[in-house]
C-alpha positions in Angstrom: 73.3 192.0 57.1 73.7 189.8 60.2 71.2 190.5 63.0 73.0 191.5 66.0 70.9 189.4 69.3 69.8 192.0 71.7 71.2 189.6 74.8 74.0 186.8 74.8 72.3 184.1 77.6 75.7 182.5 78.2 75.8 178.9 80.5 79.5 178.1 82.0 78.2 174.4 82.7 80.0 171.8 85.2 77.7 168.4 85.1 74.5 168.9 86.6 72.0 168.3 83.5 69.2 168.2 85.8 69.5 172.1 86.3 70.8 172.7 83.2 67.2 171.4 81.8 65.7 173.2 84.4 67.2 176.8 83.3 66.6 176.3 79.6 63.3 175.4 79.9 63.0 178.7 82.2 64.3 180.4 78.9 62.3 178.8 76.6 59.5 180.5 78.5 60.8 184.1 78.5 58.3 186.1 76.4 61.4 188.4 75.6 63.1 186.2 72.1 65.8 188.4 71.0 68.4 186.4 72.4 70.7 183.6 71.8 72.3 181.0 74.2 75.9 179.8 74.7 76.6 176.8 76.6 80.7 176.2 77.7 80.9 172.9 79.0 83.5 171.8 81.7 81.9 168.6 82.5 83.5 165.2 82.8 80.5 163.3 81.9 78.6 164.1 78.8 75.2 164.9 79.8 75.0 168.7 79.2 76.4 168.0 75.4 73.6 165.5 74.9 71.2 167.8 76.3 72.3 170.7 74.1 71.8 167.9 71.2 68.2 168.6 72.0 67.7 171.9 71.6 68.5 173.3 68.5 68.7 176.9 69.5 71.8 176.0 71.8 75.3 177.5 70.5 77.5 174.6 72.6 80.8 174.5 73.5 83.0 171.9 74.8 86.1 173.0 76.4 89.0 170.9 75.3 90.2 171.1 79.4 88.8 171.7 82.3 89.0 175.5 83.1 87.7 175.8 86.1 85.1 178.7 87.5 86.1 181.8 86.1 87.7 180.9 83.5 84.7 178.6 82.2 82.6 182.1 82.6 85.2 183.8 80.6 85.2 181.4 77.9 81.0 181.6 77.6 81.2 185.4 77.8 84.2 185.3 74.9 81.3 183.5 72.5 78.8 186.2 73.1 77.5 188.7 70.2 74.6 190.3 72.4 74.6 193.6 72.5 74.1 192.6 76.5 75.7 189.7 78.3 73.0 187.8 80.7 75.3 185.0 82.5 73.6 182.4 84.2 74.6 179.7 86.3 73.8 176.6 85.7 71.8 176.2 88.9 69.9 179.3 88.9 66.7 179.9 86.7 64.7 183.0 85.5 62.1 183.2 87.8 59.2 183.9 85.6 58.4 184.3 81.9 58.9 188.1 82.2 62.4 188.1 83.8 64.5 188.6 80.6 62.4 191.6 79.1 62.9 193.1 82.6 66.6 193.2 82.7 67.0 194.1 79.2 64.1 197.1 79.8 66.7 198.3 82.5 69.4 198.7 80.3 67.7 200.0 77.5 66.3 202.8 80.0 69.1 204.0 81.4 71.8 203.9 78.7 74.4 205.6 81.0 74.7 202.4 83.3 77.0 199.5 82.7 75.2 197.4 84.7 71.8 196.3 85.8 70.7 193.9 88.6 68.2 192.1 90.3 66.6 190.9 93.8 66.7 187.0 94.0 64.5 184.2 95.4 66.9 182.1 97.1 66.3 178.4 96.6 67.2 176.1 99.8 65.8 172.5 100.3 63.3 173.4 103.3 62.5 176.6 102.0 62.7 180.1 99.9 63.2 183.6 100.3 63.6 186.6 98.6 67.1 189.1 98.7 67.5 192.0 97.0 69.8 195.4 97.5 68.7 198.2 100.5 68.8 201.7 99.0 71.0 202.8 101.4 73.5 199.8 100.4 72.6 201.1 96.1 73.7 204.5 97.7 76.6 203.2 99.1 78.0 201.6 96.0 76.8 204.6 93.8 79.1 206.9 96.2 82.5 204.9 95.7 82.0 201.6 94.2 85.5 200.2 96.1 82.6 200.0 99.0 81.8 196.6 97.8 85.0 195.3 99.2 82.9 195.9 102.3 80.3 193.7 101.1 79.0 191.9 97.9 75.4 193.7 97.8 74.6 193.3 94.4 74.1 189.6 94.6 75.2 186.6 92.3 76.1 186.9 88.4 73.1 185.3 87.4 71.1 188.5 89.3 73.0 190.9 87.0 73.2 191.8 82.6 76.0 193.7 81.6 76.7 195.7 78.3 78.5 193.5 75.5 80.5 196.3 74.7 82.3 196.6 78.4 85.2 194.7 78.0 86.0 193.1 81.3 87.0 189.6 82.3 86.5 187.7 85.3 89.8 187.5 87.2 90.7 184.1 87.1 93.5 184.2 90.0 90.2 184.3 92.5 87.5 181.9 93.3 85.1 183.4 96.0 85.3 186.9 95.7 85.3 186.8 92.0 82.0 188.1 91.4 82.8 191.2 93.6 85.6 192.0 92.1 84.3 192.1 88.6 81.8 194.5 89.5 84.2 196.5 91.3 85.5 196.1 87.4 83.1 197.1 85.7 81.9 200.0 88.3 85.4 201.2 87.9 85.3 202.0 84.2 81.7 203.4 84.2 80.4 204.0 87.2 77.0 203.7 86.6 74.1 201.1 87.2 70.1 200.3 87.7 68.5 198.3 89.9 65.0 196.5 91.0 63.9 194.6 94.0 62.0 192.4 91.8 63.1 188.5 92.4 64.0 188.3 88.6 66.0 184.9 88.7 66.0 182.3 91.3 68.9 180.9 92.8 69.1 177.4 93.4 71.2 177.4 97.2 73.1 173.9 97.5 75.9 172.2 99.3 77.3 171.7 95.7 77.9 175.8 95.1 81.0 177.2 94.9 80.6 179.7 97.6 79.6 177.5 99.9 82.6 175.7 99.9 84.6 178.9 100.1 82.8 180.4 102.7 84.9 179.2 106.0 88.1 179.0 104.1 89.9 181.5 105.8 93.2 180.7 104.4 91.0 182.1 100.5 90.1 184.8 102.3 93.0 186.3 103.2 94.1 186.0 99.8 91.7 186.7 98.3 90.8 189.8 100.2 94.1 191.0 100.2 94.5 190.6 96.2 91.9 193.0 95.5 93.3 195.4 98.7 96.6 195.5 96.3 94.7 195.4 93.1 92.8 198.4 93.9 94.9 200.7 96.0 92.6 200.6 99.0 95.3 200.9 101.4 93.9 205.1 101.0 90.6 204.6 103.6 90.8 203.2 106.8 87.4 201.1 106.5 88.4 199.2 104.0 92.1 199.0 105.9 89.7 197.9 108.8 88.0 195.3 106.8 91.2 193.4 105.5 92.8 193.8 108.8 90.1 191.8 110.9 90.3 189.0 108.2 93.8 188.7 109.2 93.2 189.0 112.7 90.2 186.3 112.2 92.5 184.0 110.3 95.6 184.4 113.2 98.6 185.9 111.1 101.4 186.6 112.5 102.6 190.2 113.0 105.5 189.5 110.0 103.2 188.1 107.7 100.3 191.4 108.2 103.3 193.7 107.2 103.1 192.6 103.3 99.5 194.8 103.9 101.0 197.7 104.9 100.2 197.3 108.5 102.5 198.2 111.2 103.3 195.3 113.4 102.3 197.8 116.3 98.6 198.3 115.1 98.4 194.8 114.4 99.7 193.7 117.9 97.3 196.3 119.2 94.2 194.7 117.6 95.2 191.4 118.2 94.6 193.0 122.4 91.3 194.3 121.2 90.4 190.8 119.9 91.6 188.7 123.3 89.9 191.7 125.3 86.6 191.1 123.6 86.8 187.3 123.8 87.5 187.0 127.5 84.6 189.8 127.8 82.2 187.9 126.3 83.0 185.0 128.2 83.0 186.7 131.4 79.4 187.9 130.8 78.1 184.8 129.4 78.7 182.8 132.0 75.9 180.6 133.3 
């Protein structure tokens, strides 16, 4: 009989050995061994396939193109056998040698959740510090988990383990909001999940991260905000109507183009006053 791994660690890799190294040695530490490890290599250089060369325990995959993001994650998760899925990025790093048998412990506690996740040390140059969820934002999600269109609270993948035998995907039509929306995903299937403020992984912050390049784009947002606004029906509550409608505003659409959102061009024009009010407000009474 073939012994089923407890948790699949899967890598989407894009260059970067340096970190890679960094997060399988952090594995290689875990006191927690029921596990195996998938690499799915985008690189264009061949130093994570040399690297996996060294380590024997590595199950490594080349892609034969370049994927890109999500669909790189897809493509490690696809390889997994682990009764839980672990994804980790290939900058981030379990945090000590406890952190795996922590997030599997969660899981194995609390059998009616799909998901677990962790707090985070964040990793910048000058310095560190540690995020994790409020309670009242965990209570937030746990009432309707479409609030996380309001906010990504649960953190990034590499904070979170998911049950192998959830099938969801990564939506490969987005790029910053991707994580979000897969949790959304999941949370929409089984709404159910466990948490700790513990720092389990840490998450190396850099100019080089995806989400930092995203951040400011507010052509992506719009997009990408209103995708998942169509995707899951959230035209029905007005804060999350709210939400999408001051990306828009924020952005400068025109009244035609809000009306593919369901927005009058009345309300629209109405909050675009709100906007200029607030402006000219602001610099009235900031005046030196």
């Amino acid at each position: 009989m073939v012994h089923m791994m407890k948790v699949s660690i899967c890598i989407p890799a894009y260059n970067n050995e340096p970190s890679v190294r960094r997060l399988l040695e952090s594995i290689e530490r875990q006191n927690f061994k029921d596990y195996e490890v998938i690499i799915t290599d985008d690189s264009v250089t061949d130093g994570i396939k040399k690297l996996a060369e060294e380590k024997s325990y590595v199950k490594y995959y080349k892609n034969p193109q370049c994927l890109g993001a999500a669909a790189n994650w897809n493509a490690a998760i696809s390889k997994a056998r682990g009764e839980y899925i672990k994804i980790m990025h290939h900058d981030d790093w379990f945090t000590d040698e406890n952190s795996l048998r922590e997030f599997v412990n969660m899981l194995e506690e609390h059998p009616e959740a799909c998901l677990g996740f962790s707090g985070s040390r964040q990793e910048e140059k000058e310095k560190s510090y540690e995020r994790h969820i409020a309670p009242e934002d965990a209570a937030f999600i746990a009432q309707d988990y479409r609030n996380l269109y309001l906010g990504n609270t649960i953190g990034a993948p590499s904070a979170v383990i998911v049950r192998g035998s959830i099938m969801a995907e990564y939506d490969e039509k987005l790029t910053w909001l991707v994580d979000m929306e897969y949790y959304m995903n999941l949370l929409k299937h089984t709404p159910h999940f466990i948490y700790t403020e513990k720092p389990l992984v840490s998450i190396g912050v850099g100019d080089d991260q995806l989400t930092e390049a995203c951040r400011d784009n507010k052509e992506l947002n719009v997009f990408e905000y209103g995708y998942i606004y169509k995707k899951y029906h959230l035209e029905s509550q007005e804060k999350y109507r709210q939400k999408l409608l001051m990306i828009l505003l924020d952005a400068g659409k025109s009244e035609e183009e809000v009306t593919a959102y369901g927005f009058p061009k009345g309300v629209y024009r109405r909050e675009m006053r709100k906007k200029l009010f607030s402006k000219i407000k602001w610099k009235l009474t900031h005046r030196i």
